[in-house]
C-alpha positions, 0 to 999 in steps of 0.5 A, a space after each residue: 703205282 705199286 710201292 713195293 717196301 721189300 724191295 727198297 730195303 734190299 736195294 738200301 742195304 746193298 747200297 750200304 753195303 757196296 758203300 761200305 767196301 768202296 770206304 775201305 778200299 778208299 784207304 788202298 788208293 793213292 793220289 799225289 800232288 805237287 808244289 814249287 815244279 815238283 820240289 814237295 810231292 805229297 801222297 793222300 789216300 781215299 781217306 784223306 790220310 797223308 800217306 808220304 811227303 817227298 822233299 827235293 834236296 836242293 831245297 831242303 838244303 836251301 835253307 828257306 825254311 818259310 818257302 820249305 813250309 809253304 810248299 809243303 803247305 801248298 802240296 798237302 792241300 792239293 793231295 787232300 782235295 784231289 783225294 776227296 775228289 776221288 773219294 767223291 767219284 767212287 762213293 757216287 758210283 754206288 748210289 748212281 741210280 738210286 738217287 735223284 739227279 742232283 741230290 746229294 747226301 751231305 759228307 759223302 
């Protein structure tokens, strides 16, 4: 077996690399989630930042300011899940093939 160390660190550096640029375009990609049939939208990006939170009228007029909460709650909870999701699928894509199958590296 030829171990050839060059050409491990080349490969390392573009995964590093390739990793890099998809964490920065990570900020670009959105993804929404909703509570109560829609009445709260919220809007993640890949870096799990909330990027924008949509309100109903009808139950911002409602007055239910606990039900109000634990929608928003509810819906910022599903963007930021959904969010990682996405950000674990992208950054996955650039180490596929250099990892054995069913190792994962720990925050990614």
């Amino acid at each position: 077996m030829n171990f050839n160390m060059q050409g491990m660190m080349k490969q390392i550096q573009k995964m590093q690399a390739d990793m890099a640029k998809v964490q920065e375009e990570l900020g670009n990609k959105t993804v929404a989630a909703e509570s109560g049939g829609g009445m709260v939208k919220v809007t993640a990006n890949g870096k799990k930042e909330i990027v924008s939170i949509s309100i109903d009228d009808e139950i911002a007029k409602s007055g239910d300011k606990e039900m109000l909460e634990d929608l928003i709650v509810a819906a910022v909870n599903k963007a930021i899940s959904a969010a990682s999701k996405m950000a674990e699928e992208e950054l996955q894509n650039v180490t596929k093939g250099m990892l054995p199958p069913g190792f994962n590296i720990p925050g990614l």
